[in-house]
C-alpha positions, 0 to 999 in steps of 0.5 A, spaced: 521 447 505 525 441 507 529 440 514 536 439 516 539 435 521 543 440 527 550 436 528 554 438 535 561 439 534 565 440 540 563 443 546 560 450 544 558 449 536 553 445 532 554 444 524 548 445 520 550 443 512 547 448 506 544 445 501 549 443 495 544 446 490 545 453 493 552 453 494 553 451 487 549 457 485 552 462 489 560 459 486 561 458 494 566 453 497 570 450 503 574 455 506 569 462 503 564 466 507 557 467 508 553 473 512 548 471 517 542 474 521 537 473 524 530 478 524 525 480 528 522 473 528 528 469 531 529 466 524 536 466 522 537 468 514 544 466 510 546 469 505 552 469 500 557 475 501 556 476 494 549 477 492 548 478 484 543 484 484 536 485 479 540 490 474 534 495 474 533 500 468 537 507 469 533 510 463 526 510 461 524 515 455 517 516 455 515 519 447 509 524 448 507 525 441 501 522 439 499 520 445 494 522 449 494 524 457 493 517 460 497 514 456 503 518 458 501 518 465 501 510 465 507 509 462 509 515 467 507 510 473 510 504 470 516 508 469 516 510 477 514 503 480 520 500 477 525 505 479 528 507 473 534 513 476 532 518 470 525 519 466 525 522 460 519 525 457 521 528 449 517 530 443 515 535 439 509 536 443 512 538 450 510 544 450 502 544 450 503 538 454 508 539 459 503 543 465 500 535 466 507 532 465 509 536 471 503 536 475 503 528 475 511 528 476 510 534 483 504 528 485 509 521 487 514 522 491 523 521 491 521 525 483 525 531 481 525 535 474 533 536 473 532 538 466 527 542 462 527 545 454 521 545 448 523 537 446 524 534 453 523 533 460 529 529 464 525 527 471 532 524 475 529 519 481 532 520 488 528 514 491 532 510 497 529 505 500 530 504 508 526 502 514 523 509 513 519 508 506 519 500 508 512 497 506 511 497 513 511 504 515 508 506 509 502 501 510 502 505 517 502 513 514 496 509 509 492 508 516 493 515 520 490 518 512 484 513 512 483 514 519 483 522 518 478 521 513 474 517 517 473 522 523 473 527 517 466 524 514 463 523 522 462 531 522 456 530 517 452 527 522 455 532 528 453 539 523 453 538 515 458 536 509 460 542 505 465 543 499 470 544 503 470 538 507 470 533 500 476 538 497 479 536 504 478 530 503 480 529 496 486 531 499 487 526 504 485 521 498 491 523 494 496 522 499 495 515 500 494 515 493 502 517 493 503 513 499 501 507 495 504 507 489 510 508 493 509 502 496 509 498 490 516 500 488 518 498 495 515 492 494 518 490 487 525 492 490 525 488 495 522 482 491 528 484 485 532 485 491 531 480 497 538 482 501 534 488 502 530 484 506 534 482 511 536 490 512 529 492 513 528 486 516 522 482 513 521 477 508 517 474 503 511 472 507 511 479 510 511 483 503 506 479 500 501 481 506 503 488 506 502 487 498 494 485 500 494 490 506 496 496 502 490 494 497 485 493 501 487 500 504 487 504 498 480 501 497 478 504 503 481 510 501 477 511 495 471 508 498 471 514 504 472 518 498 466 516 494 461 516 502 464 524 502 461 525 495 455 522 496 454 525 502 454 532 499 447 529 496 444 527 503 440 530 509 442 528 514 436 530 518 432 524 515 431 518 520 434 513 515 441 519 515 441 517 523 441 510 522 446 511 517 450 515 523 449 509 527 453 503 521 458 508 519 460 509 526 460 501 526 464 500 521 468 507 523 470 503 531 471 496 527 477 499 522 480 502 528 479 495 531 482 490 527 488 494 524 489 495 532 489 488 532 492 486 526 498 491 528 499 488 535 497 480 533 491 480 538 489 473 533 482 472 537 479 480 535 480 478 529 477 471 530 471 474 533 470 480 527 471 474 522 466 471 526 460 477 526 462 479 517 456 475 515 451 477 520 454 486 519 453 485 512 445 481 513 443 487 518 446 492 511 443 488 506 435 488 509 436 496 511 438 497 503 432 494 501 428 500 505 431 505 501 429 509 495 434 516 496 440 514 490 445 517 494 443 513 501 443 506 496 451 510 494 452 511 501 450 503 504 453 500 498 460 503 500 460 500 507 457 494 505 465 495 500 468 497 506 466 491 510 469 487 505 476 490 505 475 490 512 475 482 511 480 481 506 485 485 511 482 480 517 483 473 512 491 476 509 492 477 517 491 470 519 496 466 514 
């Protein structure tokens, strides 16, 4: 970043000169027009009236023959992310194949199938992004899932865990999954695009957090899922089960508590979370070391990734 003096001109106005380097590149001269904007930040963003966009790919086909289910799903995904228009599945083995095609495209969001034989299936792309499917927003609907699947695992220690309770669970987990991946597209489209920034009003440093964030969050996601899993094993009438009660509910309180902070920039309840990590994790470790039940170690050693998770959000949110 380099600094540039302000220079009055006249009673009313100042002149701030651009940098040559800039100005060549986006064919600008005397006399030509340029946008400027100011964010949520205060900071003034100028850009040229005419921007050059990233072409993306509007057509991606995906050979299924000779492939197997996760090949196809990967590059599916890698399709998706990238934010083709249209994704043409074609072979001659559509047929037996295309139960699991379609359940994979019915899972991610803004995806429609338009066309479908015996060789092919044309999924068309109606993703469109705006504040509402933004990083930030999206990051925020990840959130409210990971606190359903907390109070969700609460009622182990209130009555029991059964089943259901997991399937539910497995549900909420396959939303942020969706929400995820969703976020990644966003985030490449921003970054392919930068002027969508200035119209959802974000920047660079903000996307790169919300990249760690929504990271973090899907770890999460997955380790609640995990903690469910292990609970279906647990009696939760042993003492060790009450004093996992009392570090879930720990951690439960801590999660709402930094991302409380984080969203509202309280910096010093994130200092001082920061600040009692590595004492948490003591306590954890010399009750893990008590433990013979495989699946109260499951269970501590998934906290103990949560916490970690926890940190990273708490580190990313002071840059």
């Amino acid at each position: 970043m380099e600094t540039r003096k302000i220079v009055k001109s006249g009673n009313t106005s100042y002149i701030l000169a651009l940098p040559i380097k800039w100005i060549r590149i986006n064919n600008l001269d005397s006399g030509k027009l340029v946008q400027v904007s100011e964010n949520d930040q205060g900071d003034l963003i100028i850009s040229a009236e005419k921007r050059k966009l990233i072409s993306k790919e509007d057509f991606v086909t995906i050979k299924v023959d000779g492939k197997d289910y996760e090949t196809i799903n990967l590059e599916f995904l890698t399709a998706y992310i990238r934010d083709a228009t249209s994704i043409i599945f074609e072979g001659t083995e559509i047929v037996p194949k295309s139960n699991n095609i379609l359940k994979n495209i019915s899972f991610f969001i803004g995806l429609d199938v338009i066309e479908q034989s015996t060789k092919s299936i044309v999924v068309k792309n109606f993703f469109s992004l705006d504040k509402e499917t933004s990083p930030h927003i999206l990051l925020k609907k990840m959130d409210i899932v990971n606190r359903a699947s907390f109070e969700l695992l609460q009622d182990f220690f209130r009555k029991s865990f059964a089943n259901e309770d997991f399937f539910e669970l497995q549900k909420l987990n396959e939303q942020n999954e969706r929400l995820f991946a969703l976020i990644r597209k966003s985030i490449l489209k921003l970054f392919e695009n930068p002027k969508l920034m200035r119209d959802i009003q974000t920047n660079y440093l903000q996307i790169s957090k919300e990249k760690i964030f929504a990271q973090s969050f899907m770890n999460i996601s997955l380790n609640l899922l995990s903690l469910g899993n292990a609970f279906l094993f647990l009696d939760r009438t042993r003492n060790e089960a009450k004093i996992l009660e009392n570090y879930f509910s720990i951690i439960s309180d801590d999660y709402q508590n930094i991302l409380n902070a984080v969203n509202n920039k309280l910096y010093p309840n994130i200092h001082s979370f920061l600040k009692g990590h590595p004492f948490r994790l003591e306590e954890i470790d010399k009750f893990l070391k008590m433990l013979e039940e495989p699946p109260l170690i499951q269970a501590i050693y998934i906290l103990h990734s949560i916490y970690n998770n926890l940190k990273i959000i708490a580190n990313e949110a002071l840059t």
